[in-house]
ROROBA-209195 format. One line per field, with one value per atom (N, C-alpha, C, O, CB): residue number from 1; atom name; x, y, z. Coordinates in steps of 0.001 Angstrom, whole numbers. Each point is the difference from the previous one (the first is absolute). Glycine has a CB too. Layout:
BEGIN
resi <- NUM/...
name <- CA/...
X <- X/...
Y <- Y/...
Z <- Z/...
END
This chain:
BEGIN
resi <- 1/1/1/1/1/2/2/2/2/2/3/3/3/3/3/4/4/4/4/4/5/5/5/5/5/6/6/6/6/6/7/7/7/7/7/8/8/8/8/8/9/9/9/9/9/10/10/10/10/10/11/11/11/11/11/12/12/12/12/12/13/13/13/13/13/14/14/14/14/14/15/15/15/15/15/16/16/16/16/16/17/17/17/17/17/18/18/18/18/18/19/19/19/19/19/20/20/20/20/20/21/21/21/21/21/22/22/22/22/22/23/23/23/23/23/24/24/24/24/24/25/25/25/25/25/26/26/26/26/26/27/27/27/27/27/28/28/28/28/28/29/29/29/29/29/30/30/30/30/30/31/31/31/31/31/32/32/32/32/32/33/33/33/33/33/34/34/34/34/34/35/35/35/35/35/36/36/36/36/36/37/37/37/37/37/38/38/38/38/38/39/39/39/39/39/40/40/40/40/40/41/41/41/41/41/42/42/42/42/42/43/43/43/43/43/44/44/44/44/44/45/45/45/45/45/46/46/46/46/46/47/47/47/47/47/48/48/48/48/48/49/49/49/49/49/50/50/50/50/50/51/51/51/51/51/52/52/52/52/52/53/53/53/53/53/54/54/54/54/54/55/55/55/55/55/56/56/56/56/56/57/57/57/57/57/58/58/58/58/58/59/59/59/59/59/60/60/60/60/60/61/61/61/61/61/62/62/62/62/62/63/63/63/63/63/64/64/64/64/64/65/65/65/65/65/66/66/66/66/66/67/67/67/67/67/68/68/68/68/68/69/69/69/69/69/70/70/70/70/70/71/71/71/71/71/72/72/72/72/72/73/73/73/73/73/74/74/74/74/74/75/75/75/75/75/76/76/76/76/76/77/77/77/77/77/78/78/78/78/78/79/79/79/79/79/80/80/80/80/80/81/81/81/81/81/82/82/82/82/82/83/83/83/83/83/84/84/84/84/84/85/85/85/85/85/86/86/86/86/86/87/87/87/87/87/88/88/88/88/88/89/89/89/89/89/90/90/90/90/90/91/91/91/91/91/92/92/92/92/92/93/93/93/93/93/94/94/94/94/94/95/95/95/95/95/96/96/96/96/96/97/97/97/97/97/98/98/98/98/98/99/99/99/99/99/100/100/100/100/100/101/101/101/101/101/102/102/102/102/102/103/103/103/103/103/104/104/104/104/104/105/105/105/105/105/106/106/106/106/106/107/107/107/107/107/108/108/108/108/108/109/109/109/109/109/110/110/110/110/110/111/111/111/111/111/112/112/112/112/112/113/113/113/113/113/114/114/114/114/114/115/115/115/115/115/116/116/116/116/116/117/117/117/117/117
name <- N/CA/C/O/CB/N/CA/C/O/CB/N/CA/C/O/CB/N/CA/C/O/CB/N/CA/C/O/CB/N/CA/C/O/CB/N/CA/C/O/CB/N/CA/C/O/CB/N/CA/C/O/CB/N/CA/C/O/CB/N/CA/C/O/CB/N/CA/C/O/CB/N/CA/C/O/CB/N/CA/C/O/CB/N/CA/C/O/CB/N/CA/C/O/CB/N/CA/C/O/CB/N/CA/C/O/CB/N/CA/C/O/CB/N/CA/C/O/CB/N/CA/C/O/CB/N/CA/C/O/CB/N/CA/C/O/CB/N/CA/C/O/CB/N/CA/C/O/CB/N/CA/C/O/CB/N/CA/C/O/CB/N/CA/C/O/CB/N/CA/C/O/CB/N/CA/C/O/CB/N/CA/C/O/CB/N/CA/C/O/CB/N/CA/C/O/CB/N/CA/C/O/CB/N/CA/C/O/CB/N/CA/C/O/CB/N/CA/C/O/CB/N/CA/C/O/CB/N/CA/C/O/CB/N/CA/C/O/CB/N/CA/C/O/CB/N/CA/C/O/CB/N/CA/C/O/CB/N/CA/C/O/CB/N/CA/C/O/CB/N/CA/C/O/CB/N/CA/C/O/CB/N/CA/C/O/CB/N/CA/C/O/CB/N/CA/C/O/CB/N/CA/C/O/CB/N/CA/C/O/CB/N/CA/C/O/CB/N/CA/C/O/CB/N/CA/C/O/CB/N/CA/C/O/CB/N/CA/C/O/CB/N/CA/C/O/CB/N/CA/C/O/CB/N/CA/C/O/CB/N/CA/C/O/CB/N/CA/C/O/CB/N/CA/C/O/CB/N/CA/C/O/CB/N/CA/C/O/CB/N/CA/C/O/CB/N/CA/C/O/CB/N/CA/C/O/CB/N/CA/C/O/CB/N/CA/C/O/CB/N/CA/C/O/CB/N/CA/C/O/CB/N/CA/C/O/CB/N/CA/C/O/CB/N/CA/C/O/CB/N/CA/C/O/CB/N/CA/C/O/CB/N/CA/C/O/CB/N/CA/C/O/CB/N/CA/C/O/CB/N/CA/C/O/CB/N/CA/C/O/CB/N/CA/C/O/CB/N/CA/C/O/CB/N/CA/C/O/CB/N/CA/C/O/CB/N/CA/C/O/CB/N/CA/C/O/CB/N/CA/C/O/CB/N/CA/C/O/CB/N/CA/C/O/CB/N/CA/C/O/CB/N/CA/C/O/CB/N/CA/C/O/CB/N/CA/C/O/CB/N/CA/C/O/CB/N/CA/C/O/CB/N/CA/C/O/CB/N/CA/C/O/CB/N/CA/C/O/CB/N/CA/C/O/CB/N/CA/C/O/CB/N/CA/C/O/CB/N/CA/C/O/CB/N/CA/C/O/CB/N/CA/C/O/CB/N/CA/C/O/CB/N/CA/C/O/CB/N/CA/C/O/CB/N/CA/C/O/CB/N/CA/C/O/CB/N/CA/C/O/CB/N/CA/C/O/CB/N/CA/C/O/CB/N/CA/C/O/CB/N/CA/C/O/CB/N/CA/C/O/CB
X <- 14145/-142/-1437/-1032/2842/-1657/-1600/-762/633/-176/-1822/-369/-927/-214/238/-479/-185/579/-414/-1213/2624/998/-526/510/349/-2388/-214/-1310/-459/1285/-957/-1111/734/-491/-704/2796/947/109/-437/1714/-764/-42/-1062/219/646/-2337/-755/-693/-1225/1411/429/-591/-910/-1148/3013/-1004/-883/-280/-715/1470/-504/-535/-1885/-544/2727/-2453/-1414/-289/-1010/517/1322/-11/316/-330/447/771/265/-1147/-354/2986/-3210/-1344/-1087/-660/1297/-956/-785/272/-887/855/1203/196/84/-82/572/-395/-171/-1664/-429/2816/-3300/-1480/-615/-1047/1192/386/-320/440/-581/642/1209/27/-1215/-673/3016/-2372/-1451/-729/-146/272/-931/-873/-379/-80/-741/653/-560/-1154/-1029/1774/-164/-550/-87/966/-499/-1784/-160/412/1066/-2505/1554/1298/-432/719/357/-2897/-469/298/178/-1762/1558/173/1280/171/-2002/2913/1283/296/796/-296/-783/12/-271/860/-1520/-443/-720/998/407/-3656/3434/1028/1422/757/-1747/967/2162/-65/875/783/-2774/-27/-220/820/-1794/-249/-433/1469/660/-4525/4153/522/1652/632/-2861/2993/1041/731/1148/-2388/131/-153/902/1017/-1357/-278/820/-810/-994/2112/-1146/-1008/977/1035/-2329/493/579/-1336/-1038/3064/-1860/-1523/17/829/-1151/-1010/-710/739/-114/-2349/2955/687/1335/31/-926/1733/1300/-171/715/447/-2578/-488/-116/499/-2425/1082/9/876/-344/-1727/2922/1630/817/1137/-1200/-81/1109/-885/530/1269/-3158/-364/-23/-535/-636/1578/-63/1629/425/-2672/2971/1382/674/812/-1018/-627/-448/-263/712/-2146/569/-1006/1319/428/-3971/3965/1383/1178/767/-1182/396/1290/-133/942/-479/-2007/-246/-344/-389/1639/-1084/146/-1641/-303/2682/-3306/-1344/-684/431/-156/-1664/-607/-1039/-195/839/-1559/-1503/-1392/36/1383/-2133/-1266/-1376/-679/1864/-1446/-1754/-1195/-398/966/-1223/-737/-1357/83/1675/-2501/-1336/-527/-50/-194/-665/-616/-1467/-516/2702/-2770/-1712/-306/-1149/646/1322/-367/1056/1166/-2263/807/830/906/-328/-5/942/1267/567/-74/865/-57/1262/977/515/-609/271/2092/1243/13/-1065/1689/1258/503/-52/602/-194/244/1720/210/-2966/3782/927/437/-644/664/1407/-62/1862/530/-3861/3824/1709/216/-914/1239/619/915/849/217/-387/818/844/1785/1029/-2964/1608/1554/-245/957/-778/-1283/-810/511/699/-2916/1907/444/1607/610/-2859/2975/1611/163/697/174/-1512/574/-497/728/-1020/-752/-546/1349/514/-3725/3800/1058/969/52/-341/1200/664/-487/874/-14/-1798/-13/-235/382/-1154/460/-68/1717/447/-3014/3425/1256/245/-219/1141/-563/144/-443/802/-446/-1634/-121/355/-88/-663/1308/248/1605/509/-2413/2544/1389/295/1053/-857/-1510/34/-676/51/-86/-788/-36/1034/13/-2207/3068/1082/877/645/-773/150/1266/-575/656/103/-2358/-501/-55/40/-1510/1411/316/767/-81/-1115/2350/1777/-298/140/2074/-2682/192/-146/642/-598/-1626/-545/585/-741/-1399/2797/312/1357/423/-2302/3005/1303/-511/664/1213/-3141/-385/-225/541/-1467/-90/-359/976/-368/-1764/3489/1108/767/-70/-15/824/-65/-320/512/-735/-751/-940/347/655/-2664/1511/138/1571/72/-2749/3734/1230/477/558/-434/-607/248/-127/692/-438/-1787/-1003/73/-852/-542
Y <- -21649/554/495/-560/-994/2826/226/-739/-392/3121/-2748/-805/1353/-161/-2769/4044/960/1286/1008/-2163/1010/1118/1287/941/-2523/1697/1105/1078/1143/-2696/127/721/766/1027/-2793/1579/833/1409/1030/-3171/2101/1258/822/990/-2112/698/833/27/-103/358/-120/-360/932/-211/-824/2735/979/452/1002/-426/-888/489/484/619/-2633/1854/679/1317/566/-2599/2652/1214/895/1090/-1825/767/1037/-271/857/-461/-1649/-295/746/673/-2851/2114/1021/1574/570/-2306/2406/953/485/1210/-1527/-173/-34/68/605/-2426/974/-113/1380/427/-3104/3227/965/1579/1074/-3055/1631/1041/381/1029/-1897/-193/-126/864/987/-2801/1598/568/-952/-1221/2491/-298/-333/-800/216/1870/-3607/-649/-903/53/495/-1467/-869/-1231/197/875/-2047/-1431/-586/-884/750/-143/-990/-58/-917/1031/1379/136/18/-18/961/-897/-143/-1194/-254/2040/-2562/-1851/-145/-482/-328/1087/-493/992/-719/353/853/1047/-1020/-379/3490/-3355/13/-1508/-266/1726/-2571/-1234/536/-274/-1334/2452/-500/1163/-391/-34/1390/1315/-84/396/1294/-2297/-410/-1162/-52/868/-1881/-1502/-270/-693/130/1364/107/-833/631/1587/-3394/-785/30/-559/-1623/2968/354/-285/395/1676/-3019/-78/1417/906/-3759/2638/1081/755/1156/-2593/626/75/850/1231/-3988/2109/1101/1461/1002/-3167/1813/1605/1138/1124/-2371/655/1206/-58/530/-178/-765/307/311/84/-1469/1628/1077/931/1110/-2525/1451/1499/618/1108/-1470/-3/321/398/1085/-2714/693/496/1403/765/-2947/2135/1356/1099/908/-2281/1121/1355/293/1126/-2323/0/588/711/762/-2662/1433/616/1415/735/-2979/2607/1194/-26/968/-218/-2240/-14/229/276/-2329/1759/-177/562/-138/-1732/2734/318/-837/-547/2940/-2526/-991/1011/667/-2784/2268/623/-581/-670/1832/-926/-687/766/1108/-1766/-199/698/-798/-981/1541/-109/-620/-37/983/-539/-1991/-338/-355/-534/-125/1174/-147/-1761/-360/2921/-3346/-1342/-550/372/-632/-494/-463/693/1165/-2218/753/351/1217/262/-2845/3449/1033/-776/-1063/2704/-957/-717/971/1228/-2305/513/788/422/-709/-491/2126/364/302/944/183/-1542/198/734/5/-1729/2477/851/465/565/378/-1381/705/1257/804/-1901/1446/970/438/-753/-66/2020/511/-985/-191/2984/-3033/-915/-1622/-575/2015/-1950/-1053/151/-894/981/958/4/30/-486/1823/-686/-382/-1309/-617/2562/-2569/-1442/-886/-950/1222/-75/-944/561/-985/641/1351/168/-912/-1110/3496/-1944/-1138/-1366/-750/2331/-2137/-1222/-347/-1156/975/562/357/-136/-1108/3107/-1046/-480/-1239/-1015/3330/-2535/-1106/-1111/-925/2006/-1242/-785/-614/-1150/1974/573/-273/-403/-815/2708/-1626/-560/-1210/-551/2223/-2356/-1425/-642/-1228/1565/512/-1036/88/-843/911/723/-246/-988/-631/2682/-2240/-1240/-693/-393/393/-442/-1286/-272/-1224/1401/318/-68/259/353/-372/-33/-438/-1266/-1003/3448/-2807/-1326/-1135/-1049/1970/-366/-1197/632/984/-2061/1271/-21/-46/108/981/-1271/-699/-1304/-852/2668/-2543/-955/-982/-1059/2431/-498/-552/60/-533/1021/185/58/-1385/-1026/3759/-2639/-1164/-1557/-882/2713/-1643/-1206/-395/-983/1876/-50/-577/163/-93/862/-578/-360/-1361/-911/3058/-1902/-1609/-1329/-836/2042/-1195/-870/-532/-775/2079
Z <- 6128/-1341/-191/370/-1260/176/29/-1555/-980/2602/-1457/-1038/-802/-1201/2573/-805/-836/6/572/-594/-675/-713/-24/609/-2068/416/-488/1188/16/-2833/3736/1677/429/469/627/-1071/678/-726/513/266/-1799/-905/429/697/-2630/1469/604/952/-57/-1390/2422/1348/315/390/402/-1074/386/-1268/-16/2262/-3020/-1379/100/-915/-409/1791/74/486/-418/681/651/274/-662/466/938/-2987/-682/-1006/-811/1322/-424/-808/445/-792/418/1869/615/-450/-635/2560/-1612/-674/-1257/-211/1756/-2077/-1794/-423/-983/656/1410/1/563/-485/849/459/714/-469/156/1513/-2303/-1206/-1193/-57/467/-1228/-385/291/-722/839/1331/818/1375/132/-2395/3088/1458/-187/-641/1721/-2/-182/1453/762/-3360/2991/1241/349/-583/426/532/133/-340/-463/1864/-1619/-946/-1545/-802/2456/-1729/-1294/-722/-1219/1696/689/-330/-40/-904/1647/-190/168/-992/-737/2654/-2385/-1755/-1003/-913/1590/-726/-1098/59/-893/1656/712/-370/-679/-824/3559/-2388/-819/-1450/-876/2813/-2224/-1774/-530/-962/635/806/-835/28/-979/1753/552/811/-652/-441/2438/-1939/20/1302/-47/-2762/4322/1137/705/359/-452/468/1253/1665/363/-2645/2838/1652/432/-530/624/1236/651/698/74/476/-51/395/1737/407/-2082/2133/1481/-844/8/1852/-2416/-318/-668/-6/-362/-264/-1119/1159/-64/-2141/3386/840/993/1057/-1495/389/729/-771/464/988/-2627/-739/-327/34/-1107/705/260/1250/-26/-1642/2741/1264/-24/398/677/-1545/-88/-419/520/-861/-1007/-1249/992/429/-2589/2323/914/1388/255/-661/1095/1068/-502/590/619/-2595/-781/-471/-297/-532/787/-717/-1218/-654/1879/-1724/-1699/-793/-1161/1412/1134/-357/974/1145/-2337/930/1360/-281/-1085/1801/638/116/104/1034/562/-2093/237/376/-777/-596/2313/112/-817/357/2228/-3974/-903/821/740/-3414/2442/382/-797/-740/2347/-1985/-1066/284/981/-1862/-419/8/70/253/-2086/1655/204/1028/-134/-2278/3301/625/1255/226/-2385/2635/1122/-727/-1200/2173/268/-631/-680/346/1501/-2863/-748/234/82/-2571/2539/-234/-1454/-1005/3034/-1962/-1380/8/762/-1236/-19/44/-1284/-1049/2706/-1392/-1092/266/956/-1046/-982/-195/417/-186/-1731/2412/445/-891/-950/2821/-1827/-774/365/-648/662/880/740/-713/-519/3636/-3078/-759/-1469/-475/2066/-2284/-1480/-22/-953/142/2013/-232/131/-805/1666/202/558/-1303/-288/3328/-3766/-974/-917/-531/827/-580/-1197/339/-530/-16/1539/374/44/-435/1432/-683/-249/-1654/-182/2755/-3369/-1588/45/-297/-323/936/-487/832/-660/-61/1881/148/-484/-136/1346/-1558/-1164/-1207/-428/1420/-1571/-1441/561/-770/-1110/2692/297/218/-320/1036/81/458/-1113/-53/2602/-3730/-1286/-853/-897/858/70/-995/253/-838/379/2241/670/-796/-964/3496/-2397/214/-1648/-121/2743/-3675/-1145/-494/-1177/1210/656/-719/838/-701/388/1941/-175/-524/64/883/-1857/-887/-865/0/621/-1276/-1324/-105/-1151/552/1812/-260/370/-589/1069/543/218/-1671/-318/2921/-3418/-1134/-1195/-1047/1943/-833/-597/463/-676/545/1364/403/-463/-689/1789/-421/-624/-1541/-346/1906/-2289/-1522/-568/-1226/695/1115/-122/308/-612/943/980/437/273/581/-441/-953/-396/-1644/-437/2397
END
């Protein structure tokens, strides 16, 4: 039996978070790490962030750029695709489909309940 229900749901839920961030505007993985927690409320360690932007970028959904910066190391600058803004739509509906299940389930759950209590 699993003991967290809702880890499963969003397992990959961070990648249409990435895209939704990147819609916004083009942006680097530090700064996407810090965005998808405060803006998301998405916490993915740092090892899976750049294996689904690596995923992104194989899919086409995202390209990678090397910007060079006056302080520090080169960054990558990543930045949405036009195939990126379809795949983020679809996941937008899919979304709103898997919140409507999930709120008829709580709410024949909480119907339920106060019937038979």
């Amino acid at each position: 039996m699993r003991k967290y229900c809702a880890q499963v749901i969003l397992e990959n839920f961070f990648e249409p978070c990435i895209l939704y961030l990147l819609l916004k505007k083009p942006n680097y993985g530090y700064e996407l790490s810090k965005n998808l927690k405060d803006r998301c409320e998405c916490d993915v360690n740092i090892g899976n962030l750049y294996r689904g932007l690596n995923r992104l970028v194989k899919e086409g959904y995202i390209t990678k750029k090397k910007k060079k910066s006056n302080i520090g190391p080169t960054k990558i600058v990543y930045t949405i695709t036009e195939s990126g803004k379809n795949y983020l739509r679809t996941w937008i509906e899919s979304l709103k489909k898997q919140k409507d299940t999930i709120n008829k389930l709580i709410t024949n759950y909480h119907h339920y309940y106060e019937t038979s209590h």
